[in-house]
C-alpha positions as CSV (number, residue, x, y, z in Angstrom):
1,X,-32.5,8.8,-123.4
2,X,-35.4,10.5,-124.8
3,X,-35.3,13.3,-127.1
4,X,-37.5,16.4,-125.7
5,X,-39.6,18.2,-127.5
6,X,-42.1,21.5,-127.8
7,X,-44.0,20.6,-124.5
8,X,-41.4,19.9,-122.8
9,X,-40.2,23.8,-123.7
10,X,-43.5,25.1,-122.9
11,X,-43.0,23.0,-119.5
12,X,-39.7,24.3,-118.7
13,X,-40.9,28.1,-119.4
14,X,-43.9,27.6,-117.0
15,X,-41.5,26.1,-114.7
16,X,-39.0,28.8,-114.6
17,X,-41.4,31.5,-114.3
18,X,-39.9,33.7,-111.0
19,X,-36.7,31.9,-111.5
20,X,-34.9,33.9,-114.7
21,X,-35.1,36.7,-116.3
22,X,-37.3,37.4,-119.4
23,X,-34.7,39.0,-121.4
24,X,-35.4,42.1,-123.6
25,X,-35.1,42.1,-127.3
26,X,-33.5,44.9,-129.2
27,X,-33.1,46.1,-132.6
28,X,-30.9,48.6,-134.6
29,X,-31.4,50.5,-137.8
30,X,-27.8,50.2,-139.1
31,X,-27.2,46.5,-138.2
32,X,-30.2,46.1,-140.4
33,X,-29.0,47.9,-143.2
34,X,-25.6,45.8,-143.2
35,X,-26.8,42.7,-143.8
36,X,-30.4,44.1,-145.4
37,X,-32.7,42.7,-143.3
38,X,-34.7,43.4,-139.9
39,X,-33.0,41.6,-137.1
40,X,-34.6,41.1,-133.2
41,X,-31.7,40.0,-131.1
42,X,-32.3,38.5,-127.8
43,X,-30.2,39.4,-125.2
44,X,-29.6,36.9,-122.9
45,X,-25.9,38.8,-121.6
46,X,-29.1,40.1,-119.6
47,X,-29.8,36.8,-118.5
48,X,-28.9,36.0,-114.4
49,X,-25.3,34.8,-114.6
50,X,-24.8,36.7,-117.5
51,X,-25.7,34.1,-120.3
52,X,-28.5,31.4,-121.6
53,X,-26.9,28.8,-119.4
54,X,-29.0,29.9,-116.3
55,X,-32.2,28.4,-118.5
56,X,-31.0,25.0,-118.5
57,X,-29.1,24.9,-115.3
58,X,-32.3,25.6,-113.1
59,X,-34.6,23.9,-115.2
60,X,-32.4,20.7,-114.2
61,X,-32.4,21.9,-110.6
62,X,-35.5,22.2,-109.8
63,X,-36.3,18.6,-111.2
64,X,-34.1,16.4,-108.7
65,X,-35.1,15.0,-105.9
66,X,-35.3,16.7,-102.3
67,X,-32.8,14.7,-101.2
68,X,-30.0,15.3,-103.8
69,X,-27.4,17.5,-102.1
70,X,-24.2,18.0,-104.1
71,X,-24.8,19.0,-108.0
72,X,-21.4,18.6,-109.7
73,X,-20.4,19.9,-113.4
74,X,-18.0,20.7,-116.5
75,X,-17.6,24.0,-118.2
76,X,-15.4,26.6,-119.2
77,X,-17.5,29.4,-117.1
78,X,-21.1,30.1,-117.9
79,X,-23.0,26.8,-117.6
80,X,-20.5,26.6,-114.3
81,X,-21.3,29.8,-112.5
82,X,-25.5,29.0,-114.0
83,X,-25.2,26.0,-112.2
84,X,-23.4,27.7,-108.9
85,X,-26.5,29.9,-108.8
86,X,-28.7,27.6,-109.3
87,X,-28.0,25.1,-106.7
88,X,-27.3,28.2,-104.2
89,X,-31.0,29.0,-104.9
90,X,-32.4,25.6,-104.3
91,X,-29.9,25.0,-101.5
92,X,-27.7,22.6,-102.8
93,X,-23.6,22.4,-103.0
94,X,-22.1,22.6,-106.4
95,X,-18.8,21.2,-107.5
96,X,-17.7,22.8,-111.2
97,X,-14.8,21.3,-113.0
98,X,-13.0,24.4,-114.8
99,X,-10.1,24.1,-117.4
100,X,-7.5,26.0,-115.9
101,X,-7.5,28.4,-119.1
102,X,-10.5,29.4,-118.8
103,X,-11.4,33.2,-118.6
104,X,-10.4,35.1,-115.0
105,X,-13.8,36.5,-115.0
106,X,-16.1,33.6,-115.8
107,X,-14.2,31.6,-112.9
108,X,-14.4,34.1,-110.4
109,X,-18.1,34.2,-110.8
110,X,-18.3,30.6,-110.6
111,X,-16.5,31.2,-107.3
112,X,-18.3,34.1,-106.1
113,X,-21.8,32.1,-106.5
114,X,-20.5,29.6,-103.6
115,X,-19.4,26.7,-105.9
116,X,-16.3,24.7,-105.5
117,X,-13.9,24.8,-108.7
118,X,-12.0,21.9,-109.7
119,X,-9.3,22.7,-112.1
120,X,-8.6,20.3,-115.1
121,X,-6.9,20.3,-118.2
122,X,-7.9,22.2,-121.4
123,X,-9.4,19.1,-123.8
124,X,-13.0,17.6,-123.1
125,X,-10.6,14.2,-122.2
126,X,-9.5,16.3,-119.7
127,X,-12.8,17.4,-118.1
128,X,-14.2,14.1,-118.0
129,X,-11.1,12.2,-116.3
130,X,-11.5,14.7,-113.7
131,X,-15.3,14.3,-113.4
132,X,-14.7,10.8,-113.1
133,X,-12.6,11.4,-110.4
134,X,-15.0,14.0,-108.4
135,X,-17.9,11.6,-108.9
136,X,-16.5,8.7,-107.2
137,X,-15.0,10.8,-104.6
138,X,-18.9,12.0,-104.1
139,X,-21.3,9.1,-105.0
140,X,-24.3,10.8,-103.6
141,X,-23.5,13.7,-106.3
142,X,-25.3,14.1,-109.4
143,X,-23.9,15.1,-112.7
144,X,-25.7,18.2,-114.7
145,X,-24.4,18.2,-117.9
146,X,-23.5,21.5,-120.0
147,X,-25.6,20.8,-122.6
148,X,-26.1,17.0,-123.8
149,X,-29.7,16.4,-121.4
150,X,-33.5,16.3,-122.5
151,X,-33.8,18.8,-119.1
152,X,-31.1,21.7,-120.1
153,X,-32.0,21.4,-123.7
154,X,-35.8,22.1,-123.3
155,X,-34.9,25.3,-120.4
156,X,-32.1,26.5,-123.1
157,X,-35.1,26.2,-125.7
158,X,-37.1,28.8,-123.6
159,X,-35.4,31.8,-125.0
160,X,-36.5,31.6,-128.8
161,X,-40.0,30.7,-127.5
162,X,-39.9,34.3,-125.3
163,X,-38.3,35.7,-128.7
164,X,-41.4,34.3,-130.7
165,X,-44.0,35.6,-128.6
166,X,-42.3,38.9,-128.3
167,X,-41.7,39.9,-131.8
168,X,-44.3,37.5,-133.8
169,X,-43.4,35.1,-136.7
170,X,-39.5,35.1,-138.0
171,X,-38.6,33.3,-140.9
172,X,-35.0,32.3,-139.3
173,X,-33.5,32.2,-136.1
174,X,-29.8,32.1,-135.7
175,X,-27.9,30.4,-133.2
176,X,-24.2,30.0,-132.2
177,X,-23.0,26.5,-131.9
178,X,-20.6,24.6,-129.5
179,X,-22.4,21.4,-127.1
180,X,-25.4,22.1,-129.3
181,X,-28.2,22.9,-126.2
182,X,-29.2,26.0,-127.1
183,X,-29.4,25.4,-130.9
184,X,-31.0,22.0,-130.1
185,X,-33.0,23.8,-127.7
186,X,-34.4,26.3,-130.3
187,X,-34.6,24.0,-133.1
188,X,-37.3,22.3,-131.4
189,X,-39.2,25.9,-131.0
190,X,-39.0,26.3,-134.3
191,X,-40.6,23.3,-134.8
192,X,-40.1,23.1,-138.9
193,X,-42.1,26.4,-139.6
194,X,-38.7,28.6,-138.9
195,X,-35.2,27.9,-140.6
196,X,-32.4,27.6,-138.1
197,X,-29.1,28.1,-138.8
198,X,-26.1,28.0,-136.7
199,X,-23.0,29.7,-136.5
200,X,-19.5,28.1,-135.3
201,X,-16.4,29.4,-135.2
202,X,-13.8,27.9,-137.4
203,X,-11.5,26.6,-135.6
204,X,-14.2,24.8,-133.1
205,X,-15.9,23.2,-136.6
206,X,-17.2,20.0,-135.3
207,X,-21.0,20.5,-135.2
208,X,-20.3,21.9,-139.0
209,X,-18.2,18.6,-139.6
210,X,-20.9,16.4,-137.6
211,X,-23.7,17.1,-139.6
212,X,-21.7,17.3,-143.0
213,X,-20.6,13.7,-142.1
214,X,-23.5,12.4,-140.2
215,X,-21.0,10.9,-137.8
216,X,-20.3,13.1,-134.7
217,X,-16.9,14.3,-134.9
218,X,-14.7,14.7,-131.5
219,X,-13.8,18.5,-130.2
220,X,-11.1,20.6,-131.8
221,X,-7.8,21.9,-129.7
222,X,-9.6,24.7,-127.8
223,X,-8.0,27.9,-129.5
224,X,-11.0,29.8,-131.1
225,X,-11.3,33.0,-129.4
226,X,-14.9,32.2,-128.7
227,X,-14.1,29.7,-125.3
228,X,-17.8,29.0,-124.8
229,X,-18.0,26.9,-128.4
230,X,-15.0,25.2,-127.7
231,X,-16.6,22.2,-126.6
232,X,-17.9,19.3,-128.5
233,X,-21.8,19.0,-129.9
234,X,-23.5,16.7,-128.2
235,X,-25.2,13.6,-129.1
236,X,-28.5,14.0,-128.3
237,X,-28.1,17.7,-129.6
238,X,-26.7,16.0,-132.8
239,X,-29.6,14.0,-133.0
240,X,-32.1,17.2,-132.9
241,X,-29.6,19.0,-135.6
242,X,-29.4,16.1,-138.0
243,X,-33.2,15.2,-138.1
244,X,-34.0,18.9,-138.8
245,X,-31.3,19.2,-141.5
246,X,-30.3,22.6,-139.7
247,X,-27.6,24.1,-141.3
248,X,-23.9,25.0,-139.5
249,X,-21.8,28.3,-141.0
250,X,-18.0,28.7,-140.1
251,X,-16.5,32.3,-139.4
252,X,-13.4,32.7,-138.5
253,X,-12.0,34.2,-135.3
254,X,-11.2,37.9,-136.9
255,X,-14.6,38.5,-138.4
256,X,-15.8,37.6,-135.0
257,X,-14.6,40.0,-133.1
258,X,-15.0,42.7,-135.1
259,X,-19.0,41.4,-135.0
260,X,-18.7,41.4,-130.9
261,X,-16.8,45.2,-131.2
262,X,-19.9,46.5,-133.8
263,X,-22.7,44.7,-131.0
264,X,-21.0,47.0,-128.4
265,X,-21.1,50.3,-130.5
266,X,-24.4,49.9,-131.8
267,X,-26.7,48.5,-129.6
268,X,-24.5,49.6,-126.8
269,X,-24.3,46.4,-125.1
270,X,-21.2,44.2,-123.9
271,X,-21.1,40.9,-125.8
272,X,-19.0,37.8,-125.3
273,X,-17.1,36.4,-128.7
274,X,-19.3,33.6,-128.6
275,X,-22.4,35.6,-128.7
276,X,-21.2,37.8,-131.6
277,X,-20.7,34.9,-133.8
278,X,-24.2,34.6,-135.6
279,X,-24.0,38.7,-136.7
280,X,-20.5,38.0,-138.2
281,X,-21.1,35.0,-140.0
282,X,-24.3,37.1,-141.5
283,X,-22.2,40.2,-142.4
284,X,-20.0,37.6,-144.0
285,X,-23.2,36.2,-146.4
286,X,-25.8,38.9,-146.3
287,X,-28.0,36.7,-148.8
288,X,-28.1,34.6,-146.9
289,X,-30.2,36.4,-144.3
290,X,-34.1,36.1,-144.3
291,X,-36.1,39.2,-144.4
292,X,-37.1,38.9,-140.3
293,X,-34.1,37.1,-138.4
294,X,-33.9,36.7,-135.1
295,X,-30.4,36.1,-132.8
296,X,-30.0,35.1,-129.8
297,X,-26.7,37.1,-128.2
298,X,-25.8,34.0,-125.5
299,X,-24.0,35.6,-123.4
300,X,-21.7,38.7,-121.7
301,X,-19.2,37.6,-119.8
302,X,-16.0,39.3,-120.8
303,X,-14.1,42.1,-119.3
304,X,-14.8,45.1,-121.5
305,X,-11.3,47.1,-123.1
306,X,-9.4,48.1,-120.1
307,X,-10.2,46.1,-117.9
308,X,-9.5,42.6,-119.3
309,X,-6.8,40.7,-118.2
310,X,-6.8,38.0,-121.3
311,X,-7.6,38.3,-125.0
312,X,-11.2,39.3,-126.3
């Protein structure tokens, strides 16, 4: 399979145009004086469905044939209910495989969007024996994948380019890390003139092990609190990662939420863990930090306090 690259990026964005949302970019005085340095974060909680996922998902859809009827999937919630959207837009059936400990939320708006939900185990083993299964239950379906296609790599990579014409040059952008599509994605915007640096939670390390190793590295037991990096990097996102030498910094789960509660109360937006890794894994290295950084914030989907049923 072919790796993408910038025109397919600039192909996806002119493809999606009327289908998402171009997110808004916001900024804060004192997150900038706590790790001493101007930060642009893209919000893509914003985003339809709530996260980045939406990129990918429809730039996939809208690629397949006329006749293709039945789009089926994996995910713990965002690239499932992107996908449910998605295919309800384009009028097609979707079929998402959800672990069954996967947030209340993120599966109720993967059921609210008109997809089917097939539960499944907790482990990436788990997903796939069950997609197996679905698959050759359906042969006329066709899989989308979360994150490891040329397709949903190049729509993920849409949101640094919107960043990039929005604010100007950056010298880095940050990214959180789990399958790898949006830090693949934007690593392929950056296009060597940036430096990209991921963020991963510690107790989902592999992309941080992968690229240490240069031999990709299987998924950790999913107990970070940050479910939408729980999931294993993958290979063609590997591939992207490794050639680029991008760099791959481990916070742990504590720092992380206390960098999704300081995203609420300052820029006054709800924030997912996974989206709040990047700022803690900053505040955690402030010298790290270039002088203009952007972030992208991935996603929203989490029950603000008092009205969550699980832990955030």
């Amino acid at each position: 399979m072919n790796l993408p690259d910038l025109a397919d990026v600039e192909a996806a964005s002119q493809r999606l145009a009327g289908h998402i949302q171009r997110t808004s970019v916001m900024t804060s005085n004192s997150l900038n004086e706590a790790v001493g340095a101007e930060l642009f974060f893209k919000c893509e909680n914003f985003q339809r469905t709530g996260s980045f996922k939406f990129r990918g998902a429809m730039n996939a859809i809208l690629q397949l044939p006329q006749h293709v009827s039945i789009v089926v999937t994996h995910s713990s919630g965002n690239h499932g209910a992107a996908l449910a959207l998605a295919a309800k837009e384009c009028d097609k059936t979707a079929m998402v495989i959800v672990p069954k400990g996967a947030r209340p939320e993120k599966r109720q708006a993967i059921e609210r969007l008109g997809a089917e939900i097939v539960d499944c185990g907790e482990n990436l083993e788990d997903r796939e024996v069950v997609l197996a299964q679905v698959m050759t239950s359906h042969p006329e379906a066709v899989f989308v994948p979360p994150y490891d296609h040329p397709e949903i790599i190049a729509g993920q990579g849409t949101a640094a380019l919107e960043l990039l014409e929005e604010v100007g040059s950056l010298h880095q952008l940050w990214i959180p890390v789990g399958g790898g599509g949006l830090a693949a994605g934007t690593t392929i915007v950056a296009n060597g003139q940036i430096d990209v640096i991921c963020a991963e939670p510690e107790l989902a390390r592999d992309a941080h092990d992968s690229l240490r190793t240069g031999r990709l590295q299987s998924a950790m037991p999913p107990s970070t609190v940050a479910d939408g990096l729980r999931t294993a990097l993958g290979q063609l996102n590997f591939e992207i990662l490794r050639h680029n030498k991008v760099a791959v910094v481990l916070v742990d789960d504590e720092a992380t939420l206390a960098a999704m509660r300081l995203i609420w109360n300052r820029l006054k937006i709800v924030v997912e863990p996974s989206a709040a890794v990047c700022l803690a894994a900053m505040l955690r290295d402030p010298k790290r930090v270039a002088a203009r950084a952007g972030i992208i914030l991935s996603g929203g989907n989490v029950s603000p306090p008092g009205l969550q049923s699980g832990r955030c």
